[in-house]
N, C-alpha and C positions, 0 to 999 in steps of 0.2 A: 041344179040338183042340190038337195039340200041335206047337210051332212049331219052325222049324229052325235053327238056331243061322246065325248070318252068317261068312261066310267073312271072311276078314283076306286084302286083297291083299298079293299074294307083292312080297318085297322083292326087286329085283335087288343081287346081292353085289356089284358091280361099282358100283352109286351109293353105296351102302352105305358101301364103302370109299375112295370120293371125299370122305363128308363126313364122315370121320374123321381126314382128310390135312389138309382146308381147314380143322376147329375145332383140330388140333393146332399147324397154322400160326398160325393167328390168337392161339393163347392164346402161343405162342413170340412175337410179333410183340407182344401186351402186356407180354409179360416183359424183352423188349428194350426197350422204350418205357421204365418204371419203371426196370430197369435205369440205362438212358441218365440217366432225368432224377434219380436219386439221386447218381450220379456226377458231372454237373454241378451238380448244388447241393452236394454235397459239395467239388468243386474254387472250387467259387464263395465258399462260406462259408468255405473254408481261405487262400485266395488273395487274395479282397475284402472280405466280409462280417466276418468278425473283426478285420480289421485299422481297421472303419469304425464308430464310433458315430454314432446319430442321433438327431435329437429333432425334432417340429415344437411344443416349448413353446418356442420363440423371440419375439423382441420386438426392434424398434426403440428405441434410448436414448441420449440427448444429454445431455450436460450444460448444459442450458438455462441463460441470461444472463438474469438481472433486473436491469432498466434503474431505478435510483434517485436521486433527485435529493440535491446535499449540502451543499444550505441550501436555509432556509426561502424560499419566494417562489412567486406568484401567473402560471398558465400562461399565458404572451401569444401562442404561439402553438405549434398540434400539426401536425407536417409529415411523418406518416407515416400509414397505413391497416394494418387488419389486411391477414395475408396480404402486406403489402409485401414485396418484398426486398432489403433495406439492404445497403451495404458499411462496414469499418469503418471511425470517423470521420465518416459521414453524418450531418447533424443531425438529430435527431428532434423534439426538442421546445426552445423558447427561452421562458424564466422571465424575465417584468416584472426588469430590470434597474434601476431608478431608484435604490433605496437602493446598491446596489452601485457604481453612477457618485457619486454622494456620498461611500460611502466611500473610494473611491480618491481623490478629490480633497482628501480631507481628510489621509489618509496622506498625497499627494504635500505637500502643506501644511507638515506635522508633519516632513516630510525636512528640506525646503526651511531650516525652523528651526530644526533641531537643525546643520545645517551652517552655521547663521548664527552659533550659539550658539559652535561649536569658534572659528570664526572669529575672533567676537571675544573668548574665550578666548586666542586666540594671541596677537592685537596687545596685550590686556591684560597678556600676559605681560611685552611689550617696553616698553608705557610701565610697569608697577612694576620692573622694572630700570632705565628711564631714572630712576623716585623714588628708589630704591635709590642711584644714584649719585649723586643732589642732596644725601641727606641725608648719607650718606658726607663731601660736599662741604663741604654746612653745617654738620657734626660738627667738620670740621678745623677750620675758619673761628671757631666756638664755641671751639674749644681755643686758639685762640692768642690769641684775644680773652681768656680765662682765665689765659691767662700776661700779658697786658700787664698786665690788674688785676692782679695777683700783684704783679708787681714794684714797680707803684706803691703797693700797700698797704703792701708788706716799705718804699718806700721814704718813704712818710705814716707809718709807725710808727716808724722810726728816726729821725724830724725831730722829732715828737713826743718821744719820750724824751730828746733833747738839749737840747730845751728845757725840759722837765720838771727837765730834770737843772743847770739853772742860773738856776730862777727865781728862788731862795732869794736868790741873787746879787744878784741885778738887775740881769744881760746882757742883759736881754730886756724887753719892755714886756707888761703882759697881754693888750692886743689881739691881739700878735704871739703869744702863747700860744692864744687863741681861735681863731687862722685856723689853727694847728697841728691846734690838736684836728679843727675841722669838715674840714679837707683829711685827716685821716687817716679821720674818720666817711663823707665820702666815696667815697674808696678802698677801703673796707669794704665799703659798701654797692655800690659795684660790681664788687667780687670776687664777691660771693655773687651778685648779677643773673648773672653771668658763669657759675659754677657752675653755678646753676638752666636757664641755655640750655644750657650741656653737655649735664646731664641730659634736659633736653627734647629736643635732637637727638639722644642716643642711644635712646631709646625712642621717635622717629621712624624712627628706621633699623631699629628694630628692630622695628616694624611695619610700614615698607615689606616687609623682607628674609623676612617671617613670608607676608604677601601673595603675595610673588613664589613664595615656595615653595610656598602652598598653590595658585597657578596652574600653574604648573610641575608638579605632580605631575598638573593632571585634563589636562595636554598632553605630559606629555612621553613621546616614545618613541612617538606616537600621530603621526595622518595624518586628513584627513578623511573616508576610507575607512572606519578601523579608530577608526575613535572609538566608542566603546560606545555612546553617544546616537544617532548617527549610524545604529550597524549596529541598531538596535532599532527606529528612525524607518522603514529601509529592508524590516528584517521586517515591519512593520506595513502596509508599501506593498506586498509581494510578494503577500502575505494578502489585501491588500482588491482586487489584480490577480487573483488565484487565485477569489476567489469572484466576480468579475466574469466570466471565461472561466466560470467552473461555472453561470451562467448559462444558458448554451448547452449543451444536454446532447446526446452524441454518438454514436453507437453502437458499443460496445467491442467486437464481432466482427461481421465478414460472419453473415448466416444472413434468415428470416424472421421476421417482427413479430406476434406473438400477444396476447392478454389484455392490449388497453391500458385503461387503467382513468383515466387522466385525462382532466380535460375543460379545455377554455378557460376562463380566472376562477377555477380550481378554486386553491385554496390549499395546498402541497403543505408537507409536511415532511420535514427529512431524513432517509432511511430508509427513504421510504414507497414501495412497488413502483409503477409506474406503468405497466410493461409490463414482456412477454419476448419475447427474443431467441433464435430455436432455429438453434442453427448446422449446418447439415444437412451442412456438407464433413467436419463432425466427429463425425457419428454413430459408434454403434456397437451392438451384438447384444449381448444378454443371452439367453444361452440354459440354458433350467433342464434339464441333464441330472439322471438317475436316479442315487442314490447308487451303484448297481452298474454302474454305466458309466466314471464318472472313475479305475478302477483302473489305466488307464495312459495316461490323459490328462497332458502337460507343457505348460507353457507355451512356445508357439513351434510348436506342433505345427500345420500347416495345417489350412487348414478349408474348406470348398465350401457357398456359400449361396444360396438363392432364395428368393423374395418373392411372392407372391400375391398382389402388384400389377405384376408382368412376368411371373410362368410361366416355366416349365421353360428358356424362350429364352434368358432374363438368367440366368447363375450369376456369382454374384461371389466374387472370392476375400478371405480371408481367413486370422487366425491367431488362436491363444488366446493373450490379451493375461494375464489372470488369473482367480482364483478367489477369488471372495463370500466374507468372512469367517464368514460364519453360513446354514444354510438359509432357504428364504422363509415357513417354518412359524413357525419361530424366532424371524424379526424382525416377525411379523405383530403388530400392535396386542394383541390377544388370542392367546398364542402355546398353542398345543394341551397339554392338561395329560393327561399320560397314566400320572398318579401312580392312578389309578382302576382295579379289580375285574376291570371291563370291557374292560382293556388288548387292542387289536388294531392287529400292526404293520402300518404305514403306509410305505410306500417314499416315504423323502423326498427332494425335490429342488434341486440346491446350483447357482446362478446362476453362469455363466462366461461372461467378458466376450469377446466376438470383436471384433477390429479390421478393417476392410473398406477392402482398397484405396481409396483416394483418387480417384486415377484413374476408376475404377468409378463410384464416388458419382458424380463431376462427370457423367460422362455419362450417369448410371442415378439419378439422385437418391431418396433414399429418404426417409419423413418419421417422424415419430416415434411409437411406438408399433404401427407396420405387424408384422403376423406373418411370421415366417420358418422356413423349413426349412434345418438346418443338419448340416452330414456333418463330421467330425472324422478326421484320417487317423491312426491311431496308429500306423502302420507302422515310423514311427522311433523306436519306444520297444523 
């Protein structure tokens, strides 16, 4: 049986050529759309986009304060909690003070007697000039007593030769010869006594005048200010005041209290970390741009940041403060060795430091280590 083929309805030319108006329209109508949005991302990347780097390899970073004590002594008491937030100057922690109160009293001590010492230094000075001027005295006093023996000897020795000179004679008796001799033995004998006092008051005098000078030289020109013993007594007092305040330990910037690691009793030495201090008004961003990015990055260039702990809400401003001496490949513990076969490059990344309004932080505080998205405007380069 043989079948008859199916007719094909007739197309009217008239719909026909309706929907060859409506798919020419519609593919014009894409053409514009692509069009449209090549040209705006063309004027966008020429006008925004190239003038803009961005990275979201960003990081919060302080230069965190370690709180160390600087001397040895035993914690008497801890007056801070993690998470606290301190200003600076707050106490944090106070170190068993006893030997420290000892020491200072002992320095004050040690002053007290070095300015007792100048002191009586000084008056010693003025009584060995007052012996200076005794022996001076008694010196004269010896000399003239030297001159009377003198005269009397010159005049016991010329009575004696007179008479000597006429015993033969016999003017004279020999008793009267006998009293000649012993008054001239006399007169002798205390000429030379007299001499011998001379000598001893000059070498009196001349040990007074030896004294006074070697006093004289540890005072003179000096004050009990500027006396060397005195200014060494008063170091040793300032020192044992200094490590008495260093008892009290303070906290050297505003920020909050992390990793405290001391305890009450605990016995500390100098050096030893006992906490840190993260100063949050002084943050700032480390942001690891792409080596092919910083081609015209400078320092001072503005910069636009946000945080994923506020969202797109909060931007903060900023600028590039500087740039890492080294990539972070570089300075890693184990720095990448790619002296090997198997060499495949790597785009490396060089850390640039962002500074963040101030202002901003105070109201937006940000903590350390938080990620950030950061836009860079290179317009002005």
């Amino acid at each position: 049986m043989t079948e008859t083929p199916t007719e094909l309805p007739a197309v009217d030319p008239q719909v026909s050529a309706e929907r060859r108006i409506a798919r020419r329209t519609w593919l014009w109508r894409v053409a514009l759309a692509v069009l449209a949005t090549g040209v705006s991302w063309g004027l966008w990347h020429l006008l925004i986009a190239r003038n803009h780097i961005r990275t979201d390899n960003a990081y919060v970073n302080a230069q965190v304060v370690q709180v160390t004590p600087l001397l040895a002594a035993s914690v008497a008491e801890l007056l801070v909690t993690e998470t606290q937030t301190v200003n600076a100057g707050d106490v944090l922690v106070r170190l068993d003070n006893a030997n420290a109160k000892i020491a200072t009293a002992h320095a004050e001590a040690e002053l007290a007697a070095a300015k007792r010492r100048f002191s009586q230094a000084v008056a010693n000075g003025e009584a060995l000039s007052a012996q200076v001027d005794a022996s001076v005295s008694s010196l004269d006093q010896a000399e003239a007593r030297l001159r009377t023996t003198e005269i009397d000897f010159d005049k016991a020795q010329i009575d004696l030769q007179r008479r000597e000179a006429v015993v033969d004679s016999g003017a004279i008796s020999g008793e009267e010869l006998t009293q000649a001799r012993r008054a001239f033995e006399v007169a002798r004998a205390l000429r030379d006594s007299a001499r011998g006092g001379v000598a001893e008051r000059k070498a009196a005098r001349r040990t007074a005048q030896g004294q006074l000078d070697a006093n004289d030289a540890l005072v003179r020109g000096l004050s009990v200010e500027t006396d060397p013993a005195v200014r060494a007594a008063q170091a040793q007092l300032d020192m044992a005041r200094l490590d008495l305040e260093r008892t009290i330990i303070r906290a050297p910037v505003k920020g909050v209290v992390s990793r405290i690691q001391a305890q009450i009793g605990q016995r500390l030495s100098p050096g030893q970390t006992i906490m840190t201090i993260v100063p949050l008004d002084r943050v700032y961003v480390d942001a690891n741009f792409k080596e092919g990015q910083l081609g015209r990055v400078r320092i001072g260039m503005p910069a636009a940041l946000t945080s994923d702990l506020y969202g797109s809400d909060i931007v903060y401003r900023g600028r590039v403060a500087g740039f890492s001496g080294a990539t972070g490949s570089s300075m890693a513990v184990i720095p990448a060795q790619n002296a090997t076969g198997n060499w495949i490059k790597t785009v490396q990344r060089l850390p640039v430091r962002i500074e963040i309004d101030p202002h901003q932080l105070s109201a937006h505080p940000l903590r350390v280590g938080l990620s950030m998205d950061v836009e860079v405007d290179v317009s002005g380069q």
